[in-house]
SEPALUM-964646 format. One record per residue: residue in three letters; chain; x, y, z of N, C-alpha, C in turn. Coordinates in steps of 0.2 Angstrom, whole numbers, plus 2048, in hexadecimal, padded with zeros to 3 digits. Example, Ala and Ser with C-alpha at 12.3 -4.5 7.8 and 13.67 -1.06 7.14 Angstrom:
+-----+----+-----+-----+-----+------+------+------+-----+-----+-----+
|  aa | ch | nxx | nyy | nzz | caxx | cayy | cazz | cxx | cyy | czz |
+-----+----+-----+-----+-----+------+------+------+-----+-----+-----+
| ALA |  A | 842 | 7E4 | 827 |  83E |  7EA |  827 | 842 | 7F0 | 827 |
| SER |  A | 840 | 7F5 | 823 |  844 |  7FB |  824 | 840 | 800 | 827 |
+-----+----+-----+-----+-----+------+------+------+-----+-----+-----+
! end
This chain:
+-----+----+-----+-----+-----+------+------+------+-----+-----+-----+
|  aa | ch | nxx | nyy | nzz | caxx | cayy | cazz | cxx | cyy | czz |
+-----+----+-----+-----+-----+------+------+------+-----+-----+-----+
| UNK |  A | 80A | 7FB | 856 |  810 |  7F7 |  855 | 815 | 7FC | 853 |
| UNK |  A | 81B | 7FA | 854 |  822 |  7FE |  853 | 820 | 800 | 84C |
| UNK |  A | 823 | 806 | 84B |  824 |  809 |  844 | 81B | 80A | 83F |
| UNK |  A | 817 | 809 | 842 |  811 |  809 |  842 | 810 | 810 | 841 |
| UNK |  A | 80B | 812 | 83B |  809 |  81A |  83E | 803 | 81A | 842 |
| UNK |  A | 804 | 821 | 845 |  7FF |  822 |  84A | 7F7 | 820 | 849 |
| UNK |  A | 7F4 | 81F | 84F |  7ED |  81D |  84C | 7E9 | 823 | 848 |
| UNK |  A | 7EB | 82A | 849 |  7EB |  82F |  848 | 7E8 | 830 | 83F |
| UNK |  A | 7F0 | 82C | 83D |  7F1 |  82E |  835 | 7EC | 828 | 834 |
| UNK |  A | 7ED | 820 | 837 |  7EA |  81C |  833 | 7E4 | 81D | 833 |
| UNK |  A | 7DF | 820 | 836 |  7D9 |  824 |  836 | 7D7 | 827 | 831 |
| UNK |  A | 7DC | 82D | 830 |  7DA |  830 |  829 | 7DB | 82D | 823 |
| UNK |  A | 7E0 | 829 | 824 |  7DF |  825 |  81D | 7DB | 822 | 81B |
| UNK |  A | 7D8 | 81D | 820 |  7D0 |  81B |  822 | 7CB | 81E | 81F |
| UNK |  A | 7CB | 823 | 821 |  7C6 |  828 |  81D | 7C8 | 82D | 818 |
| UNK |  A | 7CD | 82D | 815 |  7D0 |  82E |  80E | 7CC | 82B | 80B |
| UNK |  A | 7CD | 824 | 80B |  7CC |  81F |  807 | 7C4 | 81F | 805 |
| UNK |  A | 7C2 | 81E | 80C |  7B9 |  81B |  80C | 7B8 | 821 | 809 |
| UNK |  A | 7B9 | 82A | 808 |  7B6 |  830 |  807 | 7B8 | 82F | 7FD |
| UNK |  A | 7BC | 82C | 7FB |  7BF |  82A |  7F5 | 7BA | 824 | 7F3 |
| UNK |  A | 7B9 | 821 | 7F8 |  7B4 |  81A |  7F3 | 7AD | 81F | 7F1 |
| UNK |  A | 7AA | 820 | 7F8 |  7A4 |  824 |  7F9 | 7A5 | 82B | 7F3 |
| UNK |  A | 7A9 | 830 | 7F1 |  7A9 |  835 |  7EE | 7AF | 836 | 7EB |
| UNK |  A | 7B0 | 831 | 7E4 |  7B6 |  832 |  7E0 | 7B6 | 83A | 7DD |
| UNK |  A | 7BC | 839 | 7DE |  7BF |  842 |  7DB | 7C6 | 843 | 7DD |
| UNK |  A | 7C9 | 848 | 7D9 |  7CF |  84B |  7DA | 7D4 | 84C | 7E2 |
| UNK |  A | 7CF | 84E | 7E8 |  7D0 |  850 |  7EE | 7D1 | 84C | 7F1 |
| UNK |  A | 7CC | 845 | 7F0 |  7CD |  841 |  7F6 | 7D3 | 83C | 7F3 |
| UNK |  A | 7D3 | 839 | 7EB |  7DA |  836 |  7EC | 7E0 | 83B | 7EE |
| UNK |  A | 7E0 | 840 | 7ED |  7E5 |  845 |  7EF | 7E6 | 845 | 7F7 |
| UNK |  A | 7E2 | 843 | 7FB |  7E4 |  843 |  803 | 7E3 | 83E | 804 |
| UNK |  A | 7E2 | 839 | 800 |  7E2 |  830 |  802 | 7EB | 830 | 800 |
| UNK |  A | 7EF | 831 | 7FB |  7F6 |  82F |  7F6 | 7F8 | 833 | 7FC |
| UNK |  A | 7FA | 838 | 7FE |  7FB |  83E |  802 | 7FF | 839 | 808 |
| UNK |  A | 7FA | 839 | 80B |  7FA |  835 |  812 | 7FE | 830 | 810 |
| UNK |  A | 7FA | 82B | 80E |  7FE |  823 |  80C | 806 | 825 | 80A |
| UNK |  A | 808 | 829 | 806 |  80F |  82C |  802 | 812 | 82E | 80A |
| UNK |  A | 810 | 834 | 80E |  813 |  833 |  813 | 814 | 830 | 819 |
| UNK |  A | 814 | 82A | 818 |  815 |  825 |  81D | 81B | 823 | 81C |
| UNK |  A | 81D | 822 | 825 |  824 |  81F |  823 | 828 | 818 | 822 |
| UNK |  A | 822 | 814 | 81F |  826 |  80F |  81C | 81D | 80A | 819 |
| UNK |  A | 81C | 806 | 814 |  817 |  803 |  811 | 81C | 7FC | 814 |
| UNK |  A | 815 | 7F7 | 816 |  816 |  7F1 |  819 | 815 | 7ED | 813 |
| UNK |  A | 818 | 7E7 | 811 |  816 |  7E2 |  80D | 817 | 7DA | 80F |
| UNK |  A | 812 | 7D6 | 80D |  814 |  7D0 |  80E | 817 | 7CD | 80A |
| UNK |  A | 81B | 7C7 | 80E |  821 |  7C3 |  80B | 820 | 7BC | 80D |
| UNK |  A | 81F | 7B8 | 809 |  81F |  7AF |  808 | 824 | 7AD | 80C |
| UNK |  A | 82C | 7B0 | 80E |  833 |  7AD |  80E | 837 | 7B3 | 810 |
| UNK |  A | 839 | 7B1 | 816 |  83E |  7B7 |  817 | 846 | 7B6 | 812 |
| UNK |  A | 846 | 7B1 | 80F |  84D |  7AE |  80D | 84D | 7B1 | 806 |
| UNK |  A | 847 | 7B5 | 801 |  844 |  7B7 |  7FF | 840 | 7BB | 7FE |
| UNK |  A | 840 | 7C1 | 802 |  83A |  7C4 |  802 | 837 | 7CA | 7FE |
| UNK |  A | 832 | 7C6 | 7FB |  830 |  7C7 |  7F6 | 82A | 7C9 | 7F6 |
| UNK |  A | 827 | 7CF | 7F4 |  820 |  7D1 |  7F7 | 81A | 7CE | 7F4 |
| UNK |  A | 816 | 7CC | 7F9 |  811 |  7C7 |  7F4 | 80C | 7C9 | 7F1 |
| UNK |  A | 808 | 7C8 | 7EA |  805 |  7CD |  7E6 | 800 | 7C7 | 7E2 |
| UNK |  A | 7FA | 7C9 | 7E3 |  7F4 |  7C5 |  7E2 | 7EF | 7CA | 7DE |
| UNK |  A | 7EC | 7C3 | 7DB |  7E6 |  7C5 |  7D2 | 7E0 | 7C7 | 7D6 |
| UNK |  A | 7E0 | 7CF | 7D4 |  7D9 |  7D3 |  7D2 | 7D7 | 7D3 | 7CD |
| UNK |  A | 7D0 | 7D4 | 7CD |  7CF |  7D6 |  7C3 | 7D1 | 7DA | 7C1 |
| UNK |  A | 7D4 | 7E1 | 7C4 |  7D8 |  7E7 |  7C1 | 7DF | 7E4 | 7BF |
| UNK |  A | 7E0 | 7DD | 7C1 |  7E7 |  7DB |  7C0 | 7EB | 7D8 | 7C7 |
| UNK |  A | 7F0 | 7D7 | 7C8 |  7F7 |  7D7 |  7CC | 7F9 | 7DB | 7D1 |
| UNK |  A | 7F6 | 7DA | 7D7 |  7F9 |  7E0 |  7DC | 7FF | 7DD | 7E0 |
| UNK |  A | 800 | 7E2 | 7E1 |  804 |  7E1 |  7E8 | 802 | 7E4 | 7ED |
| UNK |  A | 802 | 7DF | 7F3 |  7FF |  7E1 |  7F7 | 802 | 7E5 | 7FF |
| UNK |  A | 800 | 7EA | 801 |  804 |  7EF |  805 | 800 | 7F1 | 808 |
| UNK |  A | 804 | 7F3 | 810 |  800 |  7F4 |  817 | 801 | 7FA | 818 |
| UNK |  A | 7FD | 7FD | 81E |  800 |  804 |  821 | 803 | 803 | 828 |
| UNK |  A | 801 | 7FD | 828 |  801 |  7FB |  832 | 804 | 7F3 | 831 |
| UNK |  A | 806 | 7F0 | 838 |  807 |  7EA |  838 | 802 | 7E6 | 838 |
| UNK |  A | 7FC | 7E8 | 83B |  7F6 |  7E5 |  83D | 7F3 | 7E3 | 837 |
| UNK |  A | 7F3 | 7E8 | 834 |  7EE |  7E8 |  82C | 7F1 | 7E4 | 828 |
| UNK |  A | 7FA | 7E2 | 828 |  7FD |  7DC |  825 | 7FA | 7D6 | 829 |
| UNK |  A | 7F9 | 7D5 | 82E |  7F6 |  7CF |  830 | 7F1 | 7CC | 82F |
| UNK |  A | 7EB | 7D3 | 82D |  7E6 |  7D1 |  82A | 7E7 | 7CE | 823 |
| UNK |  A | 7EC | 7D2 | 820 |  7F0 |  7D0 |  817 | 7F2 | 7C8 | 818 |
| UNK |  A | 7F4 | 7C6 | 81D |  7F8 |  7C2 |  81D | 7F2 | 7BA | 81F |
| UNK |  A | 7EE | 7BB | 823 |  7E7 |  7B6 |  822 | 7E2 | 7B7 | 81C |
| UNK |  A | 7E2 | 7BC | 81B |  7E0 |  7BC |  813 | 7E3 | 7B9 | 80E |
| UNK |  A | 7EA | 7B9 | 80D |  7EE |  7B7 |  809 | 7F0 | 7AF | 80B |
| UNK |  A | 7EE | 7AD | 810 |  7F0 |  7A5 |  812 | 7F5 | 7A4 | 816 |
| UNK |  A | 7F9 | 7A9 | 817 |  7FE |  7AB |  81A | 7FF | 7A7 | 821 |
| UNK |  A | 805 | 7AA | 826 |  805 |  7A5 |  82C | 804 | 7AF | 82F |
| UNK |  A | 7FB | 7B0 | 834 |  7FC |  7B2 |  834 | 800 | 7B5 | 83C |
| UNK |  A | 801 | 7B0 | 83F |  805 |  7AE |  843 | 80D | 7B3 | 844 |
| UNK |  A | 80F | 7B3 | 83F |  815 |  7B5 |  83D | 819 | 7BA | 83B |
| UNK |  A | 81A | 7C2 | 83E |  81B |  7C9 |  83A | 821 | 7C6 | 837 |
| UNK |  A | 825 | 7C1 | 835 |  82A |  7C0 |  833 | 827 | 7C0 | 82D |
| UNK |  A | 821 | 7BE | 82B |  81E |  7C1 |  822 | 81E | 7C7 | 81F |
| UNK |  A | 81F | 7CB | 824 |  81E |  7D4 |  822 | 826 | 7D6 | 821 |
| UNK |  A | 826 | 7D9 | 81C |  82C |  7DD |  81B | 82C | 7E7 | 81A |
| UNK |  A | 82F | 7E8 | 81D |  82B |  7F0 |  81C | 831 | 7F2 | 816 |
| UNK |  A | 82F | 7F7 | 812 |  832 |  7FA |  810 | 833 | 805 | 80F |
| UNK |  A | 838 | 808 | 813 |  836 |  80E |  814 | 833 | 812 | 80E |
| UNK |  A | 832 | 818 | 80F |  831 |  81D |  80A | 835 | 821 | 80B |
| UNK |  A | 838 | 826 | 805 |  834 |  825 |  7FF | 835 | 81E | 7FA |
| UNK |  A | 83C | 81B | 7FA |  83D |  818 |  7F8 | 838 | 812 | 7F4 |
| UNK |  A | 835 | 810 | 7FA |  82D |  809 |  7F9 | 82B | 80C | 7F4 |
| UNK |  A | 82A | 814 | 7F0 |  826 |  816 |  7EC | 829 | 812 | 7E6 |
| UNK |  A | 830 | 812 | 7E4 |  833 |  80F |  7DC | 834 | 808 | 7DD |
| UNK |  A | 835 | 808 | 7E5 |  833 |  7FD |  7E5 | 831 | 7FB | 7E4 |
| UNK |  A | 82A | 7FF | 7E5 |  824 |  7FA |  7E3 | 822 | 7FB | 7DA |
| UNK |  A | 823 | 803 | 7D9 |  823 |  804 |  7D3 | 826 | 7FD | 7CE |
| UNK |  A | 82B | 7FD | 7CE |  830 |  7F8 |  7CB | 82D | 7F0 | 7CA |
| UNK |  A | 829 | 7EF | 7D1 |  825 |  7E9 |  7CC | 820 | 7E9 | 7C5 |
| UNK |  A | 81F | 7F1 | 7C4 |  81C |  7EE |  7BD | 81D | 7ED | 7B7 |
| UNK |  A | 824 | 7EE | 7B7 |  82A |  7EB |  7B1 | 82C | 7E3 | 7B4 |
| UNK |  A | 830 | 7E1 | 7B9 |  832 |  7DE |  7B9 | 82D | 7D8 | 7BB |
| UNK |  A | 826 | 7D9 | 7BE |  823 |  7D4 |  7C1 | 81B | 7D4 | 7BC |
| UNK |  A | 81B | 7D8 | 7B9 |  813 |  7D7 |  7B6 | 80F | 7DA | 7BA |
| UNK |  A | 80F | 7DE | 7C1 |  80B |  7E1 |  7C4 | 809 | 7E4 | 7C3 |
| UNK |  A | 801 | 7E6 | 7C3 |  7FB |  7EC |  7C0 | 7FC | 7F3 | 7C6 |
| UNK |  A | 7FF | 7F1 | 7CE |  7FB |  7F7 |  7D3 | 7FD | 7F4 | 7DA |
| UNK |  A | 7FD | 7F8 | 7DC |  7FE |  7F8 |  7E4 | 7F7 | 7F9 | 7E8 |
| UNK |  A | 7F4 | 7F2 | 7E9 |  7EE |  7F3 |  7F0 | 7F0 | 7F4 | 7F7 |
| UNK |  A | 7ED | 7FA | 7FA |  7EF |  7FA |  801 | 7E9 | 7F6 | 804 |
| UNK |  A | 7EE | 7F5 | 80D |  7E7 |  7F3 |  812 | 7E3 | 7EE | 80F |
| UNK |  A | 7E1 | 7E9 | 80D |  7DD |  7E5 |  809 | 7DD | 7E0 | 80D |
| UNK |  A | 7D9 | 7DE | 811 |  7D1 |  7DE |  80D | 7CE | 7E3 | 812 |
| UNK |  A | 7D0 | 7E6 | 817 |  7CB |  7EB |  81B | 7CA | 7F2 | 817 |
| UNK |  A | 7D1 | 7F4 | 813 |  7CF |  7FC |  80F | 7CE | 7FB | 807 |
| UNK |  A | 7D3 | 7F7 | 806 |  7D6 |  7F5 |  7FF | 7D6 | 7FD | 7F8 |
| UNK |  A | 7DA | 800 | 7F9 |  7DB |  808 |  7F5 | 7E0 | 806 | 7F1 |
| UNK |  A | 7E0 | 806 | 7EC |  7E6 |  803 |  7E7 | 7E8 | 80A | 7E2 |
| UNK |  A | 7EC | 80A | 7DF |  7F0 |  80E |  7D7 | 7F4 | 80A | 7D4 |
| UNK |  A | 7F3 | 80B | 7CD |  7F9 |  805 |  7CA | 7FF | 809 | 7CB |
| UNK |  A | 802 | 801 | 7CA |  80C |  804 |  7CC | 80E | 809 | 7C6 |
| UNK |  A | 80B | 80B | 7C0 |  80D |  811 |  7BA | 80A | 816 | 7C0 |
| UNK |  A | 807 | 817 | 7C4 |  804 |  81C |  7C6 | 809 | 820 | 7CC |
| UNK |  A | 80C | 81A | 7CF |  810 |  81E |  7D6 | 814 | 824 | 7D6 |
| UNK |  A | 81A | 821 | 7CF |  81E |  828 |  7D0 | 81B | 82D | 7CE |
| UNK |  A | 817 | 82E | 7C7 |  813 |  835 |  7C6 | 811 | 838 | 7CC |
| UNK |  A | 80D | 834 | 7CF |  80A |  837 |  7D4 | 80E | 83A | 7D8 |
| UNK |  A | 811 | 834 | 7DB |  818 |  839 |  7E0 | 81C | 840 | 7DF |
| UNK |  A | 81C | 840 | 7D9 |  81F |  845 |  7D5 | 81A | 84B | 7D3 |
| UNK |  A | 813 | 84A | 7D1 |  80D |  84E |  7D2 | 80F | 852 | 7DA |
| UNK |  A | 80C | 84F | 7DF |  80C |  850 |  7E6 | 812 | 853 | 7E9 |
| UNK |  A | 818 | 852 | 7E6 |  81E |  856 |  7EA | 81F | 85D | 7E6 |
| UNK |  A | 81B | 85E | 7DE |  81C |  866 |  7DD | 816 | 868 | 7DD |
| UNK |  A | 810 | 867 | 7E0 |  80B |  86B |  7E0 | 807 | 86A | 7E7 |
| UNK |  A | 803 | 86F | 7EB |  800 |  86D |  7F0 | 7FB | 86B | 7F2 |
| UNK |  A | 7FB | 868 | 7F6 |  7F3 |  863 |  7F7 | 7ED | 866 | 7F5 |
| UNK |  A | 7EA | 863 | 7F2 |  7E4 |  865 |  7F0 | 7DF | 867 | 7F2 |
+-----+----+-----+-----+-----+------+------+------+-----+-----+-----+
! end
């Protein structure tokens, strides 16, 4: 789909993630955040275009929000979530870097714990305290 990253990247994120489930450490969040961070915009679902307001559902780590890498993977979000998945008029994208303090911002103003990608096919999450450090980690040091 338009503005979609290549199958290329979504691949490795793909397996960022599952080499992060399988062998937690240092390295592999560090080329799973990597990747995801440079992408050129995070998908989110929205209840209302009149309003759109990214939609954010109870895990037991808490409150996420929920965020795509692709359109497709929103669709999946979006019959997951009850959604009409009929409709990309529910997806709203937001560019980067920007998306990094947008999302941030919901955990003052909304009670939100973290940011779930891909879910329910990858589901890789960091709470929203997390993003800027990191982003700010990753821009003065180099990949690990």
């Amino acid at each position: 789909m338009e503005n979609d990253p290549s199958p290329d990247i979504v691949d490795a994120i793909d397996r960022y993630s599952e080499r992060l489930r399988a062998e937690p450490g240092d390295v592999s969040m560090d080329r799973l955040w990597r990747a995801v961070f440079a992408l050129d915009q995070w998908r989110f679902l929205t209840r209302s275009l009149d309003t759109p307001h990214p939609v954010i559902a109870e895990f037991p780590q808490g409150a996420m929000l929920l965020a795509f890498t692709t359109a497709e993977r929103a669709r999946e979000g979006d019959l997951w979530a009850g959604l009409d998945p009929t409709a990309n008029s529910y997806q709203i994208s937001v560019p980067l870097p920007g998306a990094i303090d947008w999302a941030a911002g919901f955990a003052d103003h909304h009670a939100v714990y973290g940011i779930l990608f891909d879910h329910p096919s990858q589901g890789f999450y960091v709470p929203l305290t997390g993003l800027q450090p990191m982003r700010d980690r990753m821009a003065h040091n180099p990949p690990l």
